[in-house]
MARNU-256981 format. One record per residue: residue number from 0; residue in one letter; x, y, z of N, C-alpha, C in turn. Coordinates in steps of 0.05 Angstrom, whole numbers. Example, Ala and Ser with C-alpha at 12.3 -4.5 7.8 and 13.67 -1.06 7.14 Angstrom:
% MARNU-256981
+-----+-----+--------+--------+--------+--------+---------+--------+--------+--------+--------+
!   n ! res !  neast ! nnorth !    nup ! caeast ! canorth !   caup !  ceast ! cnorth !    cup !
+-----+-----+--------+--------+--------+--------+---------+--------+--------+--------+--------+
!   0 !   A !    264 !   -114 !    156 !    246 !     -90 !    156 !    264 !    -66 !    156 !
!   1 !   S !    257 !    -45 !    142 !    273 !     -21 !    143 !    258 !      1 !    157 !
+-----+-----+--------+--------+--------+--------+---------+--------+--------+--------+--------+
END
This chain:
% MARNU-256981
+-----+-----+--------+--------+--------+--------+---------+--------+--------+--------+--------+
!   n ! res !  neast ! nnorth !    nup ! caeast ! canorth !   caup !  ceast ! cnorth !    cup !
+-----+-----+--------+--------+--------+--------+---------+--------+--------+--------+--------+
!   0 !   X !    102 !   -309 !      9 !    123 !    -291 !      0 !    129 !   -270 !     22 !
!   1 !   X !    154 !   -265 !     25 !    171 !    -244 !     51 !    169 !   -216 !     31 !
!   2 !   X !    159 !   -194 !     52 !    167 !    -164 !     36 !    197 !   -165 !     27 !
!   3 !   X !    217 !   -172 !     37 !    235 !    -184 !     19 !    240 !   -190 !     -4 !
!   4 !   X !    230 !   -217 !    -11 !    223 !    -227 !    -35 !    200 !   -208 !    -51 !
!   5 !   X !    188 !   -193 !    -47 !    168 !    -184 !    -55 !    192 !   -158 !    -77 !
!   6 !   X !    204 !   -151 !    -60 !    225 !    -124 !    -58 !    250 !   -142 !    -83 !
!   7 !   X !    257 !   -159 !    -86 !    273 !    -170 !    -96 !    252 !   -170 !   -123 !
!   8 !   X !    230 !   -185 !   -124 !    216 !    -193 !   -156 !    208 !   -166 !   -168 !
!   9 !   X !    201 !   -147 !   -154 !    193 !    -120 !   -165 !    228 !   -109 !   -180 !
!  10 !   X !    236 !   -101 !   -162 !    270 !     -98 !   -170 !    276 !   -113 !   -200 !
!  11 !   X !    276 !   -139 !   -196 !    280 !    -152 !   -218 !    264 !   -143 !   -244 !
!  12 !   X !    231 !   -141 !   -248 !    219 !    -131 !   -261 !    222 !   -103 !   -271 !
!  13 !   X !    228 !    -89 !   -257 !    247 !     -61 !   -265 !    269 !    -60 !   -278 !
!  14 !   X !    283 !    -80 !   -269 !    313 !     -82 !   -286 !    309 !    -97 !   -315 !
!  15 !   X !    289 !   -116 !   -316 !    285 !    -127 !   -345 !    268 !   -120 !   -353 !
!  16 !   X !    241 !   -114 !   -345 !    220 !    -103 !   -373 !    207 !    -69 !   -364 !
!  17 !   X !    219 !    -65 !   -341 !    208 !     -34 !   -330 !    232 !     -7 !   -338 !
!  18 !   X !    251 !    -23 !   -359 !    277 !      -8 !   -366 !    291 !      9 !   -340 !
!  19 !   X !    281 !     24 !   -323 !    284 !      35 !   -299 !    271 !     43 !   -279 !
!  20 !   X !    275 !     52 !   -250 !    246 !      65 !   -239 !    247 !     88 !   -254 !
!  21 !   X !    218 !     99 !   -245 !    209 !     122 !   -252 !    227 !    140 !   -222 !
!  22 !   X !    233 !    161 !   -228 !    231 !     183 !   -213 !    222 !    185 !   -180 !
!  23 !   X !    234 !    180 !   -150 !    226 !     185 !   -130 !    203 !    197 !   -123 !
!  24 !   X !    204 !    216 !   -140 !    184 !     238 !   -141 !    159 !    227 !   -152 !
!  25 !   X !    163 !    219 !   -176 !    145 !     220 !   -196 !    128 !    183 !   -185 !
!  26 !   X !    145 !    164 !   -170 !    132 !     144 !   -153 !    115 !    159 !   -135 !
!  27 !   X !    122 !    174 !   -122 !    112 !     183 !   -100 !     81 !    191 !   -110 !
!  28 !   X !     81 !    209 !   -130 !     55 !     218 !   -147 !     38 !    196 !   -162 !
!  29 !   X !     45 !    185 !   -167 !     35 !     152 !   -176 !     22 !    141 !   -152 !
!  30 !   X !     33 !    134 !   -131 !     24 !     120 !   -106 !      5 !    135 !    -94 !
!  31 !   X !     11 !    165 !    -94 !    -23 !     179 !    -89 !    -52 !    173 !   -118 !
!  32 !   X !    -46 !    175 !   -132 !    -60 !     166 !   -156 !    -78 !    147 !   -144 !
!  33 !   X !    -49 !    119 !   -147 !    -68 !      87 !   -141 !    -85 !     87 !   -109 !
!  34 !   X !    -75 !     98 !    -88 !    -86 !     107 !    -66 !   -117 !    110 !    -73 !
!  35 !   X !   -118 !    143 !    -82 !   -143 !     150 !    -94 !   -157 !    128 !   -116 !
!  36 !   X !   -147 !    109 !   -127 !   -166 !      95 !   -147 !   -174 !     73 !   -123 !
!  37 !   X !   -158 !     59 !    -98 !   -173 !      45 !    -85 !   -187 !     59 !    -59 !
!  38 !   X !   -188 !     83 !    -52 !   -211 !      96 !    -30 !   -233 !    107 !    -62 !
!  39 !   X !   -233 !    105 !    -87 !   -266 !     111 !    -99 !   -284 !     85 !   -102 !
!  40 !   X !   -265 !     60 !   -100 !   -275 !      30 !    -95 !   -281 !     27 !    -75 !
!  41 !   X !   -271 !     34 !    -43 !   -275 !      30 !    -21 !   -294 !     52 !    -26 !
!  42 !   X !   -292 !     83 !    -23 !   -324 !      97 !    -18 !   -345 !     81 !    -36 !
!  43 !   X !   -344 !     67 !    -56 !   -366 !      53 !    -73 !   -377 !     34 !    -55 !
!  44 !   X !   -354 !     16 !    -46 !   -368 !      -7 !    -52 !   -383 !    -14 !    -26 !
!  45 !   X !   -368 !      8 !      2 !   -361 !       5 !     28 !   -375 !     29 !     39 !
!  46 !   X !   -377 !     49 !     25 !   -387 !      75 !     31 !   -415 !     82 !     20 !
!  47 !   X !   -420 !    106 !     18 !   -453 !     122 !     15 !   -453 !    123 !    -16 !
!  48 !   X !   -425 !    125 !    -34 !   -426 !     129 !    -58 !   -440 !    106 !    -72 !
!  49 !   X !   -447 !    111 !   -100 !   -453 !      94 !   -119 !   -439 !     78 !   -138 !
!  50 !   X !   -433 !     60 !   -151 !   -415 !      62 !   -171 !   -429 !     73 !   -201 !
!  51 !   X !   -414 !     79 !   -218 !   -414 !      92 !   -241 !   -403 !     76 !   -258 !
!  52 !   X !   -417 !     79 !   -280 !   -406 !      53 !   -308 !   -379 !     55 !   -305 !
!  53 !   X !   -362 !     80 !   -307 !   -335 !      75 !   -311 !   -323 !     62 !   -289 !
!  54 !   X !   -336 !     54 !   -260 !   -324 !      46 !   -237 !   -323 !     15 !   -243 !
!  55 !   X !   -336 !      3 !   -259 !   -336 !     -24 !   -264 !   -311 !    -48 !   -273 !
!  56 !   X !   -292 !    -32 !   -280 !   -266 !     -31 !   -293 !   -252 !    -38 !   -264 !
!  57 !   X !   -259 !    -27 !   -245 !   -240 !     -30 !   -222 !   -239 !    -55 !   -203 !
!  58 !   X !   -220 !    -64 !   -197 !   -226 !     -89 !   -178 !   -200 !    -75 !   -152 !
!  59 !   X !   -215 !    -84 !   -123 !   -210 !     -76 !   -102 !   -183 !    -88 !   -102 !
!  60 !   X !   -173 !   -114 !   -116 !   -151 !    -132 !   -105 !   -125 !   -116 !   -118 !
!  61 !   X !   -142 !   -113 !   -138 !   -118 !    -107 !   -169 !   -108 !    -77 !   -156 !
!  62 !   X !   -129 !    -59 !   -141 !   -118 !     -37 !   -129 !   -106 !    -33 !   -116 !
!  63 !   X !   -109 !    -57 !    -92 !    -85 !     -52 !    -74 !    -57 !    -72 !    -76 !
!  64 !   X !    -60 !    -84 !    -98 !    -34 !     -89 !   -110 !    -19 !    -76 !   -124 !
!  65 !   X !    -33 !    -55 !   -133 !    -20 !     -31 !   -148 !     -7 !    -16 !   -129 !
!  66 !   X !    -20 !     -3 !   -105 !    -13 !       7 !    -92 !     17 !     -4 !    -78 !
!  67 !   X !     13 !    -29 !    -71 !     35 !     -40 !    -48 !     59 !    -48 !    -71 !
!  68 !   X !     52 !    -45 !   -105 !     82 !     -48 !   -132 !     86 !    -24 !   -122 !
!  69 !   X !     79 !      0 !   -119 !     95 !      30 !   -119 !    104 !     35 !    -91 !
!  70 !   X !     93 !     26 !    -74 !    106 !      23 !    -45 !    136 !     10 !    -50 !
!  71 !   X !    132 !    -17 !    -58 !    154 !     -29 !    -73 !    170 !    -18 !    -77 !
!  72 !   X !    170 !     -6 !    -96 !    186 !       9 !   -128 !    192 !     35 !    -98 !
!  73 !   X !    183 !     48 !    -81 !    198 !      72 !    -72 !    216 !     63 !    -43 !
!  74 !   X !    207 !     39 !    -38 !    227 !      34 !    -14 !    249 !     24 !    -30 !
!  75 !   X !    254 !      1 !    -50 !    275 !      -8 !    -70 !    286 !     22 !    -71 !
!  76 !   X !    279 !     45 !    -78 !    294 !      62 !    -98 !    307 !     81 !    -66 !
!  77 !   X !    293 !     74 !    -42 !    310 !     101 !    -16 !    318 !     79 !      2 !
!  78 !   X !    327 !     55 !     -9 !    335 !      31 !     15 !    336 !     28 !     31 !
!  79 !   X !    305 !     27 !     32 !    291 !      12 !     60 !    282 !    -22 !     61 !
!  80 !   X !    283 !    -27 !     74 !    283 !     -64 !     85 !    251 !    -57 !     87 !
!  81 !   X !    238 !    -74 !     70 !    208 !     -60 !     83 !    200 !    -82 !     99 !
!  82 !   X !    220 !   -112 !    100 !    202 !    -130 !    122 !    217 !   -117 !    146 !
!  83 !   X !    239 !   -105 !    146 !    253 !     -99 !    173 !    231 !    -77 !    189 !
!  84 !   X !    237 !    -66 !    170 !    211 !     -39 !    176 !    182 !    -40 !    177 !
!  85 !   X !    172 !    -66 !    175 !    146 !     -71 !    183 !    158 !    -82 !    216 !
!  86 !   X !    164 !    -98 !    223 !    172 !    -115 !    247 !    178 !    -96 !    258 !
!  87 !   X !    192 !    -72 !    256 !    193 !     -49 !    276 !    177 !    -36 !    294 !
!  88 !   X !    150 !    -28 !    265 !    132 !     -10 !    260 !    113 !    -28 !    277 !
!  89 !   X !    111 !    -54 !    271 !    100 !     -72 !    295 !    101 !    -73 !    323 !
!  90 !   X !    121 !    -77 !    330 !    135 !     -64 !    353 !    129 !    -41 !    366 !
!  91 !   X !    134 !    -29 !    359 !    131 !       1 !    358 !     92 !     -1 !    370 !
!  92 !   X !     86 !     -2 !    353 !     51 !      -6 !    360 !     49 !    -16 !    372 !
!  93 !   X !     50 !    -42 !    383 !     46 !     -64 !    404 !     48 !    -54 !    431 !
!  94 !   X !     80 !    -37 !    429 !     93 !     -22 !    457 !     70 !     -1 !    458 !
!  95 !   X !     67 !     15 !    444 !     51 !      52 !    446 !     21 !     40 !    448 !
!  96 !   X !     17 !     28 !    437 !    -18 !      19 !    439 !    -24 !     -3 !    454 !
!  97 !   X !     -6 !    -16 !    469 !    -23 !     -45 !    488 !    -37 !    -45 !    505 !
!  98 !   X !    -52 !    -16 !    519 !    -74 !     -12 !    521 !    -96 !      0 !    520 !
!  99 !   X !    -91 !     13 !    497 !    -96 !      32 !    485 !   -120 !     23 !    481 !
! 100 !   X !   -120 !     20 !    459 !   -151 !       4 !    442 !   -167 !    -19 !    459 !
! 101 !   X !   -158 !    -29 !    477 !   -170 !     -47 !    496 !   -193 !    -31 !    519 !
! 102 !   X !   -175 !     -1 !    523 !   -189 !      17 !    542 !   -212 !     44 !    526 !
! 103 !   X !   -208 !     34 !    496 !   -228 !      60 !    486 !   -250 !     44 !    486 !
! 104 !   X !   -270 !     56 !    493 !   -303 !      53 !    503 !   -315 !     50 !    473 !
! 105 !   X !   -302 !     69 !    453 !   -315 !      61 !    422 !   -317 !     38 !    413 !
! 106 !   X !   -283 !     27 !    419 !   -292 !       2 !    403 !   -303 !    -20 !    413 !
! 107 !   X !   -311 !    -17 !    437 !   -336 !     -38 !    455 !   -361 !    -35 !    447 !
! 108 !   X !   -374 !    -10 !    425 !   -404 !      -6 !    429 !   -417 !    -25 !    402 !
+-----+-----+--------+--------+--------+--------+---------+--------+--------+--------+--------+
END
């Protein structure tokens, strides 16, 4: 599936069973939410933390699919191309970093 297509089935889902988006704003506040529900799975599962009975409910996949529907739902709603805008943002990195990370001594140790 193309962020495209991804951007098209979300859209569609909004228009038939999501009655409308929510609010620019109020996406925006949501997408910090789901953010935070997948870094207390990542500090769990990946980090020094523990999990907690109520952490059990959570699955890492389901999180960052949540995350990347409200990504969705806020590029659809300020029309942005999000595959255009990945291939940029690619770009963009490739040019500013191509020797970057090859020459830091950290990531050799």
């Amino acid at each position: 599936m193309t962020l495209n297509k991804a951007q098209e089935m979300v859209d569609q889902w909004i228009k038939t069973v999501g009655v409308r988006y929510f609010s620019e704003l109020t996406n925006m506040a949501v997408l910090t939410e789901e953010v935070g529900e997948l870094a207390r799975i990542m500090a769990r599962k990946y980090g020094d933390q523990s999990f907690k009975k109520s952490d059990e409910k959570y699955d890492l996949a389901d999180e960052m699919a949540d995350v990347l529907w409200v990504l969705v739902c806020l590029a659809n709603q300020t029309g942005v191309d999000l595959n255009e805008a990945f291939v940029k943002n690619l770009e963009k990195k490739s040019a500013r970093d191509k020797t970057r990370h090859v020459q830091n001594k950290k990531l050799h140790d």
